[in-house]
Gaussian input, Z-matrix of N, CA and C with variables (Angstrom, degrees):
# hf/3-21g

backbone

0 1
 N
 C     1     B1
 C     2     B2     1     A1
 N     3     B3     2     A2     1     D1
 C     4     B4     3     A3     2     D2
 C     5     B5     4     A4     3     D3
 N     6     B6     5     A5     4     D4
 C     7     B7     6     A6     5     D5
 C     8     B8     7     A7     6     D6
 N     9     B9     8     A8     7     D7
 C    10    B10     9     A9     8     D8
 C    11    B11    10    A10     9     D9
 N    12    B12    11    A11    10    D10
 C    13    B13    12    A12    11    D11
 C    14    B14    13    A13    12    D12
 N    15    B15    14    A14    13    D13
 C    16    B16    15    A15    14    D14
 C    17    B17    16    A16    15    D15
 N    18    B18    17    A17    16    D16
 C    19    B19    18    A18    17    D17
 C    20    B20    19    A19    18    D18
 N    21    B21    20    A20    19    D19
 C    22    B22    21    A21    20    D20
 C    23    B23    22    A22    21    D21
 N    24    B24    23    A23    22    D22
 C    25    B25    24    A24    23    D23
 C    26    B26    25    A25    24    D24
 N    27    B27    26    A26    25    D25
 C    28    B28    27    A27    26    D26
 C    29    B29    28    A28    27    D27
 N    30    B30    29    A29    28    D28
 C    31    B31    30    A30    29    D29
 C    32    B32    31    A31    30    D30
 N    33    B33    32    A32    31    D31
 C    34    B34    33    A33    32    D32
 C    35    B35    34    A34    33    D33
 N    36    B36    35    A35    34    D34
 C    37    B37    36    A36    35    D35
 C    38    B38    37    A37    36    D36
 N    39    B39    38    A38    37    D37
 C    40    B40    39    A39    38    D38
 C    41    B41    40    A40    39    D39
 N    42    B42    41    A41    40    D40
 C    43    B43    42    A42    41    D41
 C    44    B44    43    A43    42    D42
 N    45    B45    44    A44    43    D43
 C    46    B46    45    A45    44    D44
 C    47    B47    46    A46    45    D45
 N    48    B48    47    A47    46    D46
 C    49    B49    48    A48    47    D47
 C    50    B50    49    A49    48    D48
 N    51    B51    50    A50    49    D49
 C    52    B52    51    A51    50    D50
 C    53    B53    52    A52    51    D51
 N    54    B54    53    A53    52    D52
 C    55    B55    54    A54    53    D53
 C    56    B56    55    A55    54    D54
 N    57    B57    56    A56    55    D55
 C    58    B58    57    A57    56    D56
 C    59    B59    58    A58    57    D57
 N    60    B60    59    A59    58    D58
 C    61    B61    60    A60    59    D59
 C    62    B62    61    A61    60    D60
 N    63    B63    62    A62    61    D61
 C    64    B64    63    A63    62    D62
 C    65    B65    64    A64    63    D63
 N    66    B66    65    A65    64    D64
 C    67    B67    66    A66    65    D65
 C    68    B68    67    A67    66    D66
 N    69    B69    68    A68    67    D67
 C    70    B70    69    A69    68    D68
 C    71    B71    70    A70    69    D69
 N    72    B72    71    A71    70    D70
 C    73    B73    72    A72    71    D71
 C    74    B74    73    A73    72    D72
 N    75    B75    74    A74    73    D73
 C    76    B76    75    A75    74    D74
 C    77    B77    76    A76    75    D75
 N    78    B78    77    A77    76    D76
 C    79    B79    78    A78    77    D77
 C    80    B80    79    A79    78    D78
 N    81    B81    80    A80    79    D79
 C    82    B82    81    A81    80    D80
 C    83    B83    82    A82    81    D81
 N    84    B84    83    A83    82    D82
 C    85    B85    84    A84    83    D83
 C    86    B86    85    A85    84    D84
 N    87    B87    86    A86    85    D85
 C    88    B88    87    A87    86    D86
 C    89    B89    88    A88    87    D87
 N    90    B90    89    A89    88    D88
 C    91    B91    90    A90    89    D89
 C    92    B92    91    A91    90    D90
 N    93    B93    92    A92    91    D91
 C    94    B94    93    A93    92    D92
 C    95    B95    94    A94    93    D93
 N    96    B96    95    A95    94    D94
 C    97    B97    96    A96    95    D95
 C    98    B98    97    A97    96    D96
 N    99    B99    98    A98    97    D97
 C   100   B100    99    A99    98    D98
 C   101   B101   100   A100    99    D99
 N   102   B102   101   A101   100   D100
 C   103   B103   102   A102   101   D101
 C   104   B104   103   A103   102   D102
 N   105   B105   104   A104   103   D103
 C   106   B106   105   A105   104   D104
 C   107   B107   106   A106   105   D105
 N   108   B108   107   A107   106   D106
 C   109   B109   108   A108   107   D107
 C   110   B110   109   A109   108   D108
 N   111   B111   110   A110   109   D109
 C   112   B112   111   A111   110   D110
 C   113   B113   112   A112   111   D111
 N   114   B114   113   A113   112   D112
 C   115   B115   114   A114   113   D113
 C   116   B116   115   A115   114   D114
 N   117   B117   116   A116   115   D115
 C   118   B118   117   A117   116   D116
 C   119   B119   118   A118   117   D117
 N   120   B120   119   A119   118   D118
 C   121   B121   120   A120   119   D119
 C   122   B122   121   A121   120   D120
 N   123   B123   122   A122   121   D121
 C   124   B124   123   A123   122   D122
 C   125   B125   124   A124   123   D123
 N   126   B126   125   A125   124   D124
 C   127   B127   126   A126   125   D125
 C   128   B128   127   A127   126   D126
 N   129   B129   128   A128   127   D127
 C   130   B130   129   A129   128   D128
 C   131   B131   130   A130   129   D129
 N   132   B132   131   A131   130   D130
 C   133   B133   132   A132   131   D131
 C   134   B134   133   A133   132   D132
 N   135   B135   134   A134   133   D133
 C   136   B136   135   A135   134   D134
 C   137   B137   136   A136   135   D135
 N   138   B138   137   A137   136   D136
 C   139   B139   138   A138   137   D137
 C   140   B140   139   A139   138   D138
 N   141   B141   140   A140   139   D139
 C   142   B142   141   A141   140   D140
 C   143   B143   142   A142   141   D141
 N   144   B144   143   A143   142   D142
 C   145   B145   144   A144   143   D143
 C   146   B146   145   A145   144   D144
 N   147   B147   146   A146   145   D145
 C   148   B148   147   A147   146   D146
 C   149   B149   148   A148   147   D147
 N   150   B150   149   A149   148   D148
 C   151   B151   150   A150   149   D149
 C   152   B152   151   A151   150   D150
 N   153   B153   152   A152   151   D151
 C   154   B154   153   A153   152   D152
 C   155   B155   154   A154   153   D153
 N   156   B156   155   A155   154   D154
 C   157   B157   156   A156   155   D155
 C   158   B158   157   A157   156   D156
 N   159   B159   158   A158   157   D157
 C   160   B160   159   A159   158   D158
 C   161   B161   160   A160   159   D159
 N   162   B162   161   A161   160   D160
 C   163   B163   162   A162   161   D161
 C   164   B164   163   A163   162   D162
 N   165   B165   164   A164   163   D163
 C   166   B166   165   A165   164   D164
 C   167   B167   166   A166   165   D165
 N   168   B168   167   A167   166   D166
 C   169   B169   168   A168   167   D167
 C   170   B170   169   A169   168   D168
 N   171   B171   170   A170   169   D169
 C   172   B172   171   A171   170   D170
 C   173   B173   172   A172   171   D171
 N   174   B174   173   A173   172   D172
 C   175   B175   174   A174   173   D173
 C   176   B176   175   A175   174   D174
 N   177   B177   176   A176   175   D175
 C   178   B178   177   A177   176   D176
 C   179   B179   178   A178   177   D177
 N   180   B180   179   A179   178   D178
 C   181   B181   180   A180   179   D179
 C   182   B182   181   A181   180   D180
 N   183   B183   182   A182   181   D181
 C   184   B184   183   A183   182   D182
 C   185   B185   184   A184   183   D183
 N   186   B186   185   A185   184   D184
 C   187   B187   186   A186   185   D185
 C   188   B188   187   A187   186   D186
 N   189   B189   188   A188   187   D187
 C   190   B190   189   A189   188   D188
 C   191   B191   190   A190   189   D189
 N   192   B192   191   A191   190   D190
 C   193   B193   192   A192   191   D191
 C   194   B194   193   A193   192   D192
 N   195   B195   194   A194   193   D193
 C   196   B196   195   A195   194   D194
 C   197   B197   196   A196   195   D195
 N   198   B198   197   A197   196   D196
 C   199   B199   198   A198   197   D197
 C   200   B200   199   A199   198   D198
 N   201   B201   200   A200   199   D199
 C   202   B202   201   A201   200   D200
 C   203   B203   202   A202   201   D201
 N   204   B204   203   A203   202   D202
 C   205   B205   204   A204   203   D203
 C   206   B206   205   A205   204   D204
 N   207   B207   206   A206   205   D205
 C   208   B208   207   A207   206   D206
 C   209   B209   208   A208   207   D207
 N   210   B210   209   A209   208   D208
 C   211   B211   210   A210   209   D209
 C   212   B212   211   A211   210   D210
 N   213   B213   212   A212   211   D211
 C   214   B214   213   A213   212   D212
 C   215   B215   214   A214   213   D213
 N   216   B216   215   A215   214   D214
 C   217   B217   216   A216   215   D215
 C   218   B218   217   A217   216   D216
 N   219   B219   218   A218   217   D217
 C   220   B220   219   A219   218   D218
 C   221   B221   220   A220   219   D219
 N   222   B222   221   A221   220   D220
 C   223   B223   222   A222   221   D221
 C   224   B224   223   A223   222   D222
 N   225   B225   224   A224   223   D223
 C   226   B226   225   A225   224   D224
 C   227   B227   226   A226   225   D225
 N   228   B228   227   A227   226   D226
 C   229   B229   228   A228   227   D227
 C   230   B230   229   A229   228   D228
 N   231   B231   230   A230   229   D229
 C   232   B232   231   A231   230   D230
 C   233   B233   232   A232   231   D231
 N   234   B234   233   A233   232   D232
 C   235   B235   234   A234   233   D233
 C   236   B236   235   A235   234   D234
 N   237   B237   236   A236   235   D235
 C   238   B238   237   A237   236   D236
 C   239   B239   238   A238   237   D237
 N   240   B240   239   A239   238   D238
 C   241   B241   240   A240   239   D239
 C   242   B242   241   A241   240   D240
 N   243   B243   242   A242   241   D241
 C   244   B244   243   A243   242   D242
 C   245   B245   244   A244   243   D243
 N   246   B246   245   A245   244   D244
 C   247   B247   246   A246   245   D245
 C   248   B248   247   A247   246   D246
 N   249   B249   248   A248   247   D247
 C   250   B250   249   A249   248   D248
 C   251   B251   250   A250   249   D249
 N   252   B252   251   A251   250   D250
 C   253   B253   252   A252   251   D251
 C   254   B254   253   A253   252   D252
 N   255   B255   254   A254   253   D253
 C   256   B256   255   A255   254   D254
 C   257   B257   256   A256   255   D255
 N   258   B258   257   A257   256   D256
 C   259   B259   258   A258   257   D257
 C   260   B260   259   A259   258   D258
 N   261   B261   260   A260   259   D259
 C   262   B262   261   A261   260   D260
 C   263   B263   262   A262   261   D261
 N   264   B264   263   A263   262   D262
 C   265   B265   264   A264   263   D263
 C   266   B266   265   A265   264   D264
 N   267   B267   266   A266   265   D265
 C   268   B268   267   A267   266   D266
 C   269   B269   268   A268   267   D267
 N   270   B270   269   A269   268   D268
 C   271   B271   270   A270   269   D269
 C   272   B272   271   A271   270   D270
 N   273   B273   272   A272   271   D271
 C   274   B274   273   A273   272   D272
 C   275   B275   274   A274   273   D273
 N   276   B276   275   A275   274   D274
 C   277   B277   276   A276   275   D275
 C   278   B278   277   A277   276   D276
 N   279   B279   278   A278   277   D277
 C   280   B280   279   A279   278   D278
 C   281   B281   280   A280   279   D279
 N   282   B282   281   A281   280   D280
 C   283   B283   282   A282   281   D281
 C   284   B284   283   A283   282   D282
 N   285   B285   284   A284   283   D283
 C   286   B286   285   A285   284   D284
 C   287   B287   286   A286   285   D285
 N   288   B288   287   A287   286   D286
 C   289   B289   288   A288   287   D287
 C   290   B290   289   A289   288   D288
 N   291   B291   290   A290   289   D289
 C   292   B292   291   A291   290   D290
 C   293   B293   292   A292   291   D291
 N   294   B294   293   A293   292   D292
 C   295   B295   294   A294   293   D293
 C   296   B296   295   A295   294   D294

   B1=1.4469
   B2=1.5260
   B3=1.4746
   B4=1.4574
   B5=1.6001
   B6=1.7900
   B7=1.5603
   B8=1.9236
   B9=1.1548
   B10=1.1156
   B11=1.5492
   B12=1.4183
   B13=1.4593
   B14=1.4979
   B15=1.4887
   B16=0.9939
   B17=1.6573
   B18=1.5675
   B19=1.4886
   B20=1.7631
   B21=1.7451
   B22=1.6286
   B23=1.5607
   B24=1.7874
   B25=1.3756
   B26=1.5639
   B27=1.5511
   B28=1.1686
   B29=1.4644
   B30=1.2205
   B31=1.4648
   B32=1.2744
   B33=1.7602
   B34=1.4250
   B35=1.4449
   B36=1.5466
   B37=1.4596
   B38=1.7143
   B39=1.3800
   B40=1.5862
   B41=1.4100
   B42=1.7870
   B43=1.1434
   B44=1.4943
   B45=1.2919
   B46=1.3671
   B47=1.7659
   B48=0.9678
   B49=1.7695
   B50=1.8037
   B51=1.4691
   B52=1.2932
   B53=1.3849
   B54=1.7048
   B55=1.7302
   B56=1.7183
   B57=1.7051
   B58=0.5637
   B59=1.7013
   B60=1.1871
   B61=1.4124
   B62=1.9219
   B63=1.3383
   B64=1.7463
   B65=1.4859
   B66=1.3319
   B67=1.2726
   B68=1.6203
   B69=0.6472
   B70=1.6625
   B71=1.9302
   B72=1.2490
   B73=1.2586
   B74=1.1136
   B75=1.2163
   B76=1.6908
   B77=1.9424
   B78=1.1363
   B79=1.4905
   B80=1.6839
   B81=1.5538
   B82=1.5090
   B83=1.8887
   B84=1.1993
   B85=1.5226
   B86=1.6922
   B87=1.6366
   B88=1.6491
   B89=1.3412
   B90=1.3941
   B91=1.8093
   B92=1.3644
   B93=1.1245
   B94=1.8831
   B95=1.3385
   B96=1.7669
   B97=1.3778
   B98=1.3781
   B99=1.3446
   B100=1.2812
   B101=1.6678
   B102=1.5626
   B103=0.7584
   B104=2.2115
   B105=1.7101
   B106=1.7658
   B107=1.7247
   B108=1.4835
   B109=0.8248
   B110=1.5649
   B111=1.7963
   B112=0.7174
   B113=1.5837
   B114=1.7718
   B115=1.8992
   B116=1.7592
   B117=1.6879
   B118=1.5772
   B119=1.1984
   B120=1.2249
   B121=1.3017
   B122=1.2532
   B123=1.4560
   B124=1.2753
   B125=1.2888
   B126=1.6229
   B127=1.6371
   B128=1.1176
   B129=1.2057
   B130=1.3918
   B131=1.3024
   B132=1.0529
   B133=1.6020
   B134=1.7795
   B135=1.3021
   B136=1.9493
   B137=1.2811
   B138=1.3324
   B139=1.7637
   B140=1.6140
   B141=1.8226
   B142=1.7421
   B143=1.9648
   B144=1.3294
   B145=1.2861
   B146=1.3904
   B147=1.4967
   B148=1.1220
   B149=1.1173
   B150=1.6222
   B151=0.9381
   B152=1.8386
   B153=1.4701
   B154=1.4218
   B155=1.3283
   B156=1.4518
   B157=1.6007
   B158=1.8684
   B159=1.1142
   B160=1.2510
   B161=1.3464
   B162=1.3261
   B163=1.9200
   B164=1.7254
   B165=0.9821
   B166=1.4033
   B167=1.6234
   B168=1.3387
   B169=2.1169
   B170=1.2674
   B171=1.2265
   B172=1.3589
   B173=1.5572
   B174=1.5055
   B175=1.3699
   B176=1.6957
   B177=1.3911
   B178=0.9822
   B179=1.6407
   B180=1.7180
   B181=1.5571
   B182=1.6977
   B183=1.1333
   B184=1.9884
   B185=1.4229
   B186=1.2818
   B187=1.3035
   B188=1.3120
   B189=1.3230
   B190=1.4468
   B191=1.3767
   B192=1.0551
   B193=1.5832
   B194=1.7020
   B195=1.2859
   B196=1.3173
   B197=1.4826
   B198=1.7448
   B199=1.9907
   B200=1.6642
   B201=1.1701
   B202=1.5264
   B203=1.5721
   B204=1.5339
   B205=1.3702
   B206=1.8910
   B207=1.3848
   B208=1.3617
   B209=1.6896
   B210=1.2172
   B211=1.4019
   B212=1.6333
   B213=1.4637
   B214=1.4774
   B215=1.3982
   B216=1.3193
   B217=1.2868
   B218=1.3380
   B219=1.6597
   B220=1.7250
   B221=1.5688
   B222=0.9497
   B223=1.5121
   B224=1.7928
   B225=1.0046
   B226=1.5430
   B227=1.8722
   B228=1.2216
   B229=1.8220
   B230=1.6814
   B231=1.5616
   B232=1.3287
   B233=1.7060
   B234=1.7899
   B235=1.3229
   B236=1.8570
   B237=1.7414
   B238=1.4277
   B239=1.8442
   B240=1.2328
   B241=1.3752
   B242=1.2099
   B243=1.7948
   B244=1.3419
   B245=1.6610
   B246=1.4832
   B247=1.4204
   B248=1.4754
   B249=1.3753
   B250=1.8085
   B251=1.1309
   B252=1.2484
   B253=1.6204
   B254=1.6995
   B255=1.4004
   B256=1.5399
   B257=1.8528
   B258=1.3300
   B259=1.4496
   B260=2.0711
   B261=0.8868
   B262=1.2436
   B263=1.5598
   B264=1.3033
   B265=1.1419
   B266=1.8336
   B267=1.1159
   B268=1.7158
   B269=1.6506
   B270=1.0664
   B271=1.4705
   B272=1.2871
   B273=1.7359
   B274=1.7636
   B275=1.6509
   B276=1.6376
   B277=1.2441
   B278=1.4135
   B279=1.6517
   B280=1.5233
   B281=1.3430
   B282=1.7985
   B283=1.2577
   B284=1.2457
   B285=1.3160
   B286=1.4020
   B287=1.3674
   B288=1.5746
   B289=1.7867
   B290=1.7317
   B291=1.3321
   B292=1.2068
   B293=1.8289
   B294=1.5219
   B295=1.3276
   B296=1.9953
   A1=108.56
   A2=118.63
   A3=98.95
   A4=72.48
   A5=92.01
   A6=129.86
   A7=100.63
   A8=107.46
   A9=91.05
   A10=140.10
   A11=99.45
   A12=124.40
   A13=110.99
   A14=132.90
   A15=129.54
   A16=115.84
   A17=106.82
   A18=105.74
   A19=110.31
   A20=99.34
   A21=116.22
   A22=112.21
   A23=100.86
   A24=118.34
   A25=107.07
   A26=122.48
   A27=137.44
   A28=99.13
   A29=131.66
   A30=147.68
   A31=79.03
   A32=110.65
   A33=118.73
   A34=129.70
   A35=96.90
   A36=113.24
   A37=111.15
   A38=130.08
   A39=124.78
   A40=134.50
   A41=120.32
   A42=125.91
   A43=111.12
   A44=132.37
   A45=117.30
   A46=110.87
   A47=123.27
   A48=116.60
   A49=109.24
   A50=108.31
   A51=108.05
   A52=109.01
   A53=132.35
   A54=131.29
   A55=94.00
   A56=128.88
   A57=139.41
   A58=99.31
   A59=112.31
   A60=150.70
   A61=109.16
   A62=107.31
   A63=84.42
   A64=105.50
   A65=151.37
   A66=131.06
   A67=115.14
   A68=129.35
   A69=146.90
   A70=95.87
   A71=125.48
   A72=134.56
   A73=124.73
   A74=117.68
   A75=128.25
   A76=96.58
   A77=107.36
   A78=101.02
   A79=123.13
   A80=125.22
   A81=133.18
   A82=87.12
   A83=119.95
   A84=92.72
   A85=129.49
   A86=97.04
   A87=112.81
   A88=103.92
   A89=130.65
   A90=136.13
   A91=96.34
   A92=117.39
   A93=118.97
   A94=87.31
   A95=130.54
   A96=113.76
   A97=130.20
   A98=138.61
   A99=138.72
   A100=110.95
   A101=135.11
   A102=127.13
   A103=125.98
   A104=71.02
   A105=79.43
   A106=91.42
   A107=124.50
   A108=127.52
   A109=127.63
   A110=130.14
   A111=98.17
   A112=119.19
   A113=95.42
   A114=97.84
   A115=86.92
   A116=87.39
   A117=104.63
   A118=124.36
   A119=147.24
   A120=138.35
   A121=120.62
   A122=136.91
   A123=136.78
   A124=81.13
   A125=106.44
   A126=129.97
   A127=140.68
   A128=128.86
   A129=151.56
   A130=115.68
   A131=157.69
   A132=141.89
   A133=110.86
   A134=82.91
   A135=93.76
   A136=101.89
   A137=118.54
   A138=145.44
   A139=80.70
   A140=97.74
   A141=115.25
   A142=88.36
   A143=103.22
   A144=116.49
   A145=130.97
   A146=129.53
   A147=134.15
   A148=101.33
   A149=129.78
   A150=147.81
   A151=95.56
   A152=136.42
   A153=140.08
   A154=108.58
   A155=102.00
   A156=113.02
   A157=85.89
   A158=142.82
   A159=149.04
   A160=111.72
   A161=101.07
   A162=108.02
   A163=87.55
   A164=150.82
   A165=155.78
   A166=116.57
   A167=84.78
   A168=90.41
   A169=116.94
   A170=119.13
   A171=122.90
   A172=87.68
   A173=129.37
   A174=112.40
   A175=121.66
   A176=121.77
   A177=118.39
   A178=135.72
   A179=127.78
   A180=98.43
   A181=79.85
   A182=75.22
   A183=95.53
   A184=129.54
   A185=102.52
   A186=124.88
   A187=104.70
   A188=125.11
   A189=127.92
   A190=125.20
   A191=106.60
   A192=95.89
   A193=90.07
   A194=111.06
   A195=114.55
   A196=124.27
   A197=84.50
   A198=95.27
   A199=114.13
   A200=93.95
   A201=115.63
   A202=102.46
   A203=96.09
   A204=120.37
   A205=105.40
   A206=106.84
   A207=94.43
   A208=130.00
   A209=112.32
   A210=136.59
   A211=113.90
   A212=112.97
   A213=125.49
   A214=107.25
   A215=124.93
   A216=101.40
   A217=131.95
   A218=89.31
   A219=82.87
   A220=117.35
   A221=111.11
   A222=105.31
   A223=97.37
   A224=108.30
   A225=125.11
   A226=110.31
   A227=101.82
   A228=115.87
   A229=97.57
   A230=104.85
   A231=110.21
   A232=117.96
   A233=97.80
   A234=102.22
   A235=78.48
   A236=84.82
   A237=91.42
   A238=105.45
   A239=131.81
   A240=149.74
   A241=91.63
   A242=97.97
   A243=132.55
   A244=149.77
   A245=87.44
   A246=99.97
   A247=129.05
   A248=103.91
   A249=102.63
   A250=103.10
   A251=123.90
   A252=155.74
   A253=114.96
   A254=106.24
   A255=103.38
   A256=102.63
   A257=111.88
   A258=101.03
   A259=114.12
   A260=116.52
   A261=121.67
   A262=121.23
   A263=111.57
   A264=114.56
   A265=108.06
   A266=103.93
   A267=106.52
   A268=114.77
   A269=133.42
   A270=142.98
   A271=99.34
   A272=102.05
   A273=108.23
   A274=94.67
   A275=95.69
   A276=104.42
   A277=144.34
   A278=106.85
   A279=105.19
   A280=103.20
   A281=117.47
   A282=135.49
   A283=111.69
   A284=108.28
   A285=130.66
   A286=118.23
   A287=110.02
   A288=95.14
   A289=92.10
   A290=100.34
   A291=127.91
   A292=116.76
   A293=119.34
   A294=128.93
   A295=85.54
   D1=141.56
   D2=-169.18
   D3=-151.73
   D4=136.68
   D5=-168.48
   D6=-81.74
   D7=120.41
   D8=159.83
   D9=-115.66
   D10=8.61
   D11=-169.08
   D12=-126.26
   D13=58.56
   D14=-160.00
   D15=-45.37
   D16=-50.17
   D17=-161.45
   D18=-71.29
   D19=-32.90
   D20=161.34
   D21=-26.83
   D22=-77.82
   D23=162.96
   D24=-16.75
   D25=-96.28
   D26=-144.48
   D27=-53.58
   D28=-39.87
   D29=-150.98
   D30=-66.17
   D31=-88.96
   D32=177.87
   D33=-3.65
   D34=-67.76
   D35=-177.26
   D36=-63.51
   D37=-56.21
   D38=143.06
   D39=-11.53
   D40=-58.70
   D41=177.37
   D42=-85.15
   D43=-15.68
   D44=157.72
   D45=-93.09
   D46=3.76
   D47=154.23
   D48=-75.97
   D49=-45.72
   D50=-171.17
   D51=-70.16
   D52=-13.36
   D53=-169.21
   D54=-100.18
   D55=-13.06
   D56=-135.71
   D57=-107.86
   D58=-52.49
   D59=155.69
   D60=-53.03
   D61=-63.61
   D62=176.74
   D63=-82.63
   D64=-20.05
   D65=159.26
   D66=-53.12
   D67=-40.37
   D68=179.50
   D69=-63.92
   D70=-45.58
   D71=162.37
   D72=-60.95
   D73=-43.84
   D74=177.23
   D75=-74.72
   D76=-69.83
   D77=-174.93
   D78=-44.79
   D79=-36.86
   D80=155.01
   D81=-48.69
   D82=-88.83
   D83=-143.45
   D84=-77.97
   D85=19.56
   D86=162.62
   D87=-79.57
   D88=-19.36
   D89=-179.63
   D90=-92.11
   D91=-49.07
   D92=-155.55
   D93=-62.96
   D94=-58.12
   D95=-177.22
   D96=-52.43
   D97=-26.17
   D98=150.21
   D99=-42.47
   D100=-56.64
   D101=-170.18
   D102=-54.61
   D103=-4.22
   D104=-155.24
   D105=-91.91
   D106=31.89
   D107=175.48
   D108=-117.28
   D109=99.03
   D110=-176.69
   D111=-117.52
   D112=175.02
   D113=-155.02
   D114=-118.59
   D115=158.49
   D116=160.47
   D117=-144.40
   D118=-173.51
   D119=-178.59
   D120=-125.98
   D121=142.48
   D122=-166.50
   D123=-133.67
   D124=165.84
   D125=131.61
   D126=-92.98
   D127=117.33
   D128=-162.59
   D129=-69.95
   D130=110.17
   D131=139.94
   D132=-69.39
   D133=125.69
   D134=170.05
   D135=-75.92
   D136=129.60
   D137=-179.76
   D138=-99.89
   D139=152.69
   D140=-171.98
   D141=-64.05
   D142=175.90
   D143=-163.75
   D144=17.74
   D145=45.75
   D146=-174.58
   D147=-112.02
   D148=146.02
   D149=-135.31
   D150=-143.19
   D151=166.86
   D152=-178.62
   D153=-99.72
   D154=-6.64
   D155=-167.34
   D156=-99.27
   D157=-55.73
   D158=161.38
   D159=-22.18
   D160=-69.59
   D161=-178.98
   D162=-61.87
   D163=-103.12
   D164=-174.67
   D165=7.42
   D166=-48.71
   D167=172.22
   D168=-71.15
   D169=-23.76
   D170=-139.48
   D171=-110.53
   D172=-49.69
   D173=173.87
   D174=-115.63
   D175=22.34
   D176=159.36
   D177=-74.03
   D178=166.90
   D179=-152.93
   D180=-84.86
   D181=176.57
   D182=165.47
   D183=-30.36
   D184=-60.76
   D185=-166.22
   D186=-107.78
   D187=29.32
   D188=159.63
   D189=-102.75
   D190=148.24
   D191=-165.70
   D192=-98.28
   D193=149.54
   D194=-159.85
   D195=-69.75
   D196=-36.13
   D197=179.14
   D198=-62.11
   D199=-10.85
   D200=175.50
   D201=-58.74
   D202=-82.41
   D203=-179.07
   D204=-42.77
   D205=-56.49
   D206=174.60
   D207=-49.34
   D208=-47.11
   D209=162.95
   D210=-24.61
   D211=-54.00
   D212=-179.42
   D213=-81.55
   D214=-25.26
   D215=172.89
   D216=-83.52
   D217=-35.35
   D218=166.70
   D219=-71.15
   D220=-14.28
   D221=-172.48
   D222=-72.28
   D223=-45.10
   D224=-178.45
   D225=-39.79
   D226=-30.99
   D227=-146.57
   D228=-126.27
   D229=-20.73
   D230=168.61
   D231=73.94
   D232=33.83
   D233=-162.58
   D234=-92.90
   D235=166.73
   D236=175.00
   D237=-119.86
   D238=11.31
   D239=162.01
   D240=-119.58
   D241=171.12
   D242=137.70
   D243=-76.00
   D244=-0.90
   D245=170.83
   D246=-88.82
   D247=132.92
   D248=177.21
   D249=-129.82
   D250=175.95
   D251=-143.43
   D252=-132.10
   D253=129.34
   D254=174.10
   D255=-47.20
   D256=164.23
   D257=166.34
   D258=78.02
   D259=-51.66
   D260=172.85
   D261=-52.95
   D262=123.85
   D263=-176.16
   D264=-87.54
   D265=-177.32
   D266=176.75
   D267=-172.29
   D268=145.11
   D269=153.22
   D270=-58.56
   D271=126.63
   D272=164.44
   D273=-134.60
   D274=153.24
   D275=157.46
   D276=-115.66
   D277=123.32
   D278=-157.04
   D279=-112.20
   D280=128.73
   D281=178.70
   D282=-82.47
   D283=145.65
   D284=166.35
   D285=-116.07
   D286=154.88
   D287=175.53
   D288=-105.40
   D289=136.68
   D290=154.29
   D291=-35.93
   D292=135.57
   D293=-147.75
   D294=-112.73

């Protein structure tokens, strides 16, 4: 391949480091904001007709998508469904925003 526009070249090569660099910037602080979140754990009692999808709305963050949120709890409690029981207790996790 043979350059024939050196300063063309260099320009080029510059402005895709610099688009290269704030995407790479933007994507760190779409993660860093998750981090600024912090969680704790309670225990739950299941109330009659309550559902995991119920508890899930009610303390998941905002911007989580719920199956998400569902996902961690059972994983949390080591259920292998989604079904729970009046009476049954459970590990949930409740977010906080970071100060």
């Amino acid at each position: 391949m043979r350059i024939v526009n050196k300063k063309k070249f260099i320009r080029s090569i510059l402005t895709l480091i610099l688009i290269l660099l704030v995407a790479f910037t933007f994507i760190i602080q779409i993660f860093s904001e998750k981090e600024n979140v912090k969680s704790s754990e309670i225990e739950y009692t299941i109330s009659r007709g309550e559902r995991l999808w119920d508890i899930a709305e009610e303390y998941k963050r905002p911007d989580q998508d719920i199956r998400e949120y569902i996902y961690e709890i059972k994983k949390l409690n080591n259920m292998d469904t989604s079904t729970v029981y009046e009476g049954q207790t459970i590990k949930i996790i409740v977010y906080e925003e970071a100060e």
